[in-house]
Structure formats: structure tokens, C-alpha cells
C-alpha positions in Angstrom: -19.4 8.5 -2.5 -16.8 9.5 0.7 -14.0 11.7 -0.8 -11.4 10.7 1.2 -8.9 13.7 2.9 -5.3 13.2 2.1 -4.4 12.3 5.9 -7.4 9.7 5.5 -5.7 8.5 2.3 -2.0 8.2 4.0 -3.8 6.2 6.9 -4.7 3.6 4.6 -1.5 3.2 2.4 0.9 3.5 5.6 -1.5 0.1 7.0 -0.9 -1.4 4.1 2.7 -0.3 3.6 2.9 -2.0 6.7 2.0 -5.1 6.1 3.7 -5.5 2.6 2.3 -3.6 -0.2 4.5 -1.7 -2.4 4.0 2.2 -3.6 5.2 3.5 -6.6 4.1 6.9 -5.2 2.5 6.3 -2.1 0.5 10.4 -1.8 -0.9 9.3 -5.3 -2.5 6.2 -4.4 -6.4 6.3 -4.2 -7.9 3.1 -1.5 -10.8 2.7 0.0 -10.3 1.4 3.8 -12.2 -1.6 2.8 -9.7 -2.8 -0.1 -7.1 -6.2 0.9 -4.0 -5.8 -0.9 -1.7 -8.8 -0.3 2.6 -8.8 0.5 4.3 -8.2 -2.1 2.0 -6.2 -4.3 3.2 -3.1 -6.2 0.5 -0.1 -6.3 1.9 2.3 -9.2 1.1 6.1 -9.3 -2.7 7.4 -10.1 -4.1 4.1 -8.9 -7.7 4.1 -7.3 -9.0 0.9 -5.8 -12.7 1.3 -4.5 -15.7 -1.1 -2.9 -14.3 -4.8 -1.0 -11.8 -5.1 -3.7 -9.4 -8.1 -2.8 -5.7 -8.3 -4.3 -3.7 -11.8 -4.1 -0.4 -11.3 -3.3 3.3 -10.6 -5.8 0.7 -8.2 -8.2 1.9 -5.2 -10.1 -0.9 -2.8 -10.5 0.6 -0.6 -12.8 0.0 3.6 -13.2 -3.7 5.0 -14.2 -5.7 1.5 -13.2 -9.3 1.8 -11.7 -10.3 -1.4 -9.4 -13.6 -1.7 -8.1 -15.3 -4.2 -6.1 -13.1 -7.0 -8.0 -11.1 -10.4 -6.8 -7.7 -10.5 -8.4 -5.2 -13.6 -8.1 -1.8 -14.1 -7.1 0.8 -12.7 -9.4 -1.6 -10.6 -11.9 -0.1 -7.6 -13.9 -2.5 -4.6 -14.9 -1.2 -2.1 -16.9 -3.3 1.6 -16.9 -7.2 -0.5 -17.1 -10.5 -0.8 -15.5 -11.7 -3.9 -14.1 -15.0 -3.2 -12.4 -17.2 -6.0 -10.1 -15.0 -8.7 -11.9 -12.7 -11.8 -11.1 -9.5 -12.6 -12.4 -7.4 -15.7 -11.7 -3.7 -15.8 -10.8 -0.5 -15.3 -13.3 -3.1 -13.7 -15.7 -2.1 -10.5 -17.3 -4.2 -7.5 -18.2 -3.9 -4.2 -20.2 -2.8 -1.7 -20.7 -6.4 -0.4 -21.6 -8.5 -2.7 -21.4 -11.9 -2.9 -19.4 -13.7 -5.6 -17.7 -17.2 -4.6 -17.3 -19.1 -6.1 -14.6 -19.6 -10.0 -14.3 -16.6 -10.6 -16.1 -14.7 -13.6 -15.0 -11.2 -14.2 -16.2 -9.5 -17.1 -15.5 -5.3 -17.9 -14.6 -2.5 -17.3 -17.1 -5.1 -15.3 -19.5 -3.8 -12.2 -21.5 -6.2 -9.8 -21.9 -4.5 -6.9 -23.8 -4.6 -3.6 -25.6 -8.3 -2.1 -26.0 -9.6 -5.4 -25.3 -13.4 -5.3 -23.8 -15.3 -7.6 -21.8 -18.2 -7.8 -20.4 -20.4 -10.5 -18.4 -18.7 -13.1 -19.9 -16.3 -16.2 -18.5 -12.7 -16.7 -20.0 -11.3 -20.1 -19.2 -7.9 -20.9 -18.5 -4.8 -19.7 -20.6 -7.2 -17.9 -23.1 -6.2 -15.2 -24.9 -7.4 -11.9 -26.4 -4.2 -9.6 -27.5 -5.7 -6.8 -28.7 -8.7 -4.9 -30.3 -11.3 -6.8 -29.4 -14.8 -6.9 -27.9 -15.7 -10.4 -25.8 -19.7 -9.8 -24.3 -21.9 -12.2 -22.9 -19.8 -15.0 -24.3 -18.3 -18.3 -22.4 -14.8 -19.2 -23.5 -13.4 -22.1 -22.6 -9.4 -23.2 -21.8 -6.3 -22.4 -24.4 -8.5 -20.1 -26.9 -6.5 -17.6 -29.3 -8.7 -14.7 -30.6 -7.0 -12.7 -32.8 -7.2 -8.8 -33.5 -10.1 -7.2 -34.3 -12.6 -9.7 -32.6 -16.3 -9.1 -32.5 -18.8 -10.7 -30.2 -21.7 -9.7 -31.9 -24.1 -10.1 -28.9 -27.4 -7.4 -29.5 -29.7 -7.3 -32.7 -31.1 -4.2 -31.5 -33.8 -5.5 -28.9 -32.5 -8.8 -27.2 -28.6 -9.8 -26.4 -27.8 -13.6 -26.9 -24.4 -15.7 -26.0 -22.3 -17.2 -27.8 -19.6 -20.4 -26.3 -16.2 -21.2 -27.4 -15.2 -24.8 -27.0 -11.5 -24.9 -25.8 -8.5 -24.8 -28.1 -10.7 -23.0 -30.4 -8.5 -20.2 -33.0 -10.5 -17.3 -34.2 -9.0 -15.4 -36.8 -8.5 -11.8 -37.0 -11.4 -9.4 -37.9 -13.9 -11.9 -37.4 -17.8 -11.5 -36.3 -19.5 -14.2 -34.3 -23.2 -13.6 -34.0 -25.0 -14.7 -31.3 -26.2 -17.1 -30.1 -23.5 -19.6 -31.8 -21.5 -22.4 -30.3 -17.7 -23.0 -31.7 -16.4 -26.4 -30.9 -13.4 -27.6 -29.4 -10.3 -26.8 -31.6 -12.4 -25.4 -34.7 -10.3 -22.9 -36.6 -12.2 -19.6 -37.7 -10.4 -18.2 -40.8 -9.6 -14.2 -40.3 -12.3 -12.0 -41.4 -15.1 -14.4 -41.5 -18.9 -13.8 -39.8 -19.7 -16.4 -38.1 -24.1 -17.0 -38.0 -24.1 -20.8 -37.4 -22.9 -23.4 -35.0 -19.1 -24.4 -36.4 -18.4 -28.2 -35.6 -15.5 -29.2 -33.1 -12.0 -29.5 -34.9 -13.8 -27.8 -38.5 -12.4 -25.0 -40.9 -15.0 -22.1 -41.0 -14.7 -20.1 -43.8 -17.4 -16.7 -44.5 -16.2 -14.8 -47.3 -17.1 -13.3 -50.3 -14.9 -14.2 -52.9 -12.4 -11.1 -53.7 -12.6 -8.9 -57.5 -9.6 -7.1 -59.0 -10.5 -4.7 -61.8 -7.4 -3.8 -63.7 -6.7 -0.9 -64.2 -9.8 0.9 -62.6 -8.4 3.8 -60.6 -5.9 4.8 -63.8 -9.7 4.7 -66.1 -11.2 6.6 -63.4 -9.0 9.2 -63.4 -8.8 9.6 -59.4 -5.2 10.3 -59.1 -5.1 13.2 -61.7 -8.7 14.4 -60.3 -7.1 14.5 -57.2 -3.9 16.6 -57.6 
């Protein structure tokens, strides 16, 4: 890996500076020479950009991102993440801290957000994953909501499998889907359920065991006093 001096560095963001792109803080901006940034876009502070990354034009890239041999749209906002040998389609938003290992393809007017992971896997069209989730080798399809706490559940210790998701599919929060399964178009997975079998297009999936209350048991126990 070429470390780049700091008069390299200014070479490169003054050429681009030239032709359009924005600096936030242009002496703490880290390009490679073979990066395309187009007009328009804003490169915040402690950014590094490496390999033949290409950049669509009107994009914020916002402080602490890492960018490595990656195609991003037109009008895509990433907050302090990593998207690595990875495609993402215009008016999509990512971040902040999420990471797009490689072969990830994401597609326009997506949100991938907070601590959300993903990895060789496709997200269609105006998908979503908000926050706290893991999405690997999976294919999602167009206008999918998974909720918090997501789980791909792709490697039994030996082999990994996929898993797809029909469009307008919901998953619920805290759910597992264990590969290889197929959700079908606009089936609703109820929050917290583990998903081990194909779930039918427009069903209910419910995987939970049923919930016991013992009265009283803590007070019995003693805990509280034990704990004092």
C-alpha cells in the first residue's frame, strides 16, 4: 500500500476541488488518485477513499467514512461507515456506522442505518434496515422493513446458506431467519420469532414460546433483601 505525502494528497483534492467536489477540510481528506468524485459532492473531515472507487454526483460523505473500491449513486448520504468493494444505488442513505462488506449491493432510496451489517448480499429498491442488524448472504427484494435487532442467521458452523425476501415483506424486531429460507411477498414476521421454514407470500409467522408469570417469585426468593 502507497502512503501518500501530504503534497501528493493536496494534488489530488485541489483536482478534484477543481472540478466540483466539496471539502469539509480539504488537508484531512485521504484519496487515492484513481477515485471519481462527481460535482457537487461534499467530502467531510477524516474521510479516506481508496482502489477505483466511483462517486455519483450531489453525495455527502460525511466525517470518519472508509470507501474502497465501491460504486455509489447520485445523491447518497454516508454518515462515519465503511463500505468496502460494494454498490449502492442513488438517493440511498447509509450510516452512521454501518459496514458493507464486500459484494454487498444496495439498491436506490435504501436506508441502511445505525450498526447495520451487510455482507454479500443484494437489497432491492426502497428497502430498509434502521438499525442493529446483521443482513449476510441474503437477497432482499423491493419496499422490505426489517426491524431492530435482525438476524440473518447464515453459517451452522461448517457451510453458509441464503436466505430471500419477497418484496414488501415486514420482519419484526429481534427476529432470526435461518438459512436457507424463502419469505414471500408481503408476509409479516411477528417480532422476536426464529424463522426455520419457508413462510408463504402475504402469511403471519409466528415462533414463540408461549410466555410464564410466576407471582410473586422474586419476593419468595428473597433476591432483593439477599441483595442489599
Amino acid at each position: 500500500m502507497k502512503i501518500l505525502s501530504l503534497d501528493e494528497r493536496m494534488k489530488i483534492n485541489r483536482a478534484l476541488e477543481k472540478k466540483g467536489v466539496q471539502f469539509i477540510h480539504i488537508e484531512n481528506a485521504y484519496i487515492d488518485e484513481d477515485v471519481c468524485i462527481g460535482k457537487g459532492t461534499v467530502i467531510g473531515p477524516n474521510v479516506t477513499i481508496k482502489g477505483k472507487t466511483l462517486i455519483g454526483e450531489n453525495c455527502i460523505i460525511d466525517q470518519n467514512c472508509r470507501i474502497e473500491n465501491s460504486n455509489i449513486g447520485d445523491e447518497v448520504e454516508i454518515s462515519s461507515s465503511y463500505i468496502i468493494e460494494s454498490e449502492i444505488g442513488n438517493n440511498t442513505s447509509i450510516g452512521p456506522f454501518a459496514y458493507l462488506r464486500p459484494k454487498s449491493i444496495v439498491g436506490k432510496e435504501c436506508k441502511i442505518g445505525d450498526f447495520v451489517e451487510v455482507k454479500n448480499s443484494t437489497v432491492g429498491d426502497g428497502t430498509k434496515a434502521s438499525h442493529l442488524t446483521y443482513i449476510g448472504d441474503a437477497d432482499l427484494g423491493e419496499g422490505i422493513n426489517l426491524g431492530c435487532g435482525v438476524v440473518f442467521v447464515n453459517y451452522d458452523g461448517s457451510k453458509k446458506y441464503r436466505t430471500k425476501v419477497e418484496s414488501n415483506a415486514f420482519i419484526g424486531c429481534n427476529s432470526n431467519l435461518v438459512s436457507p429460507v424463502n419469505v414471500g411477498e408481503g408476509a409479516y414476521i411477528a417480532a422476536g420469532s426464529t424463522v426455520t421454514e419457508d413462510v408463504k407470500p402475504d402469511a403471519l409467522y409466528i415462533a414463540r414460546e408461549k410466555g410464564i408469570q410466576k407471582e410473586n417469585w422474586v419476593r419468595n426468593r428473597g433476591i432483593w433483601k439477599n441483595n442489599k
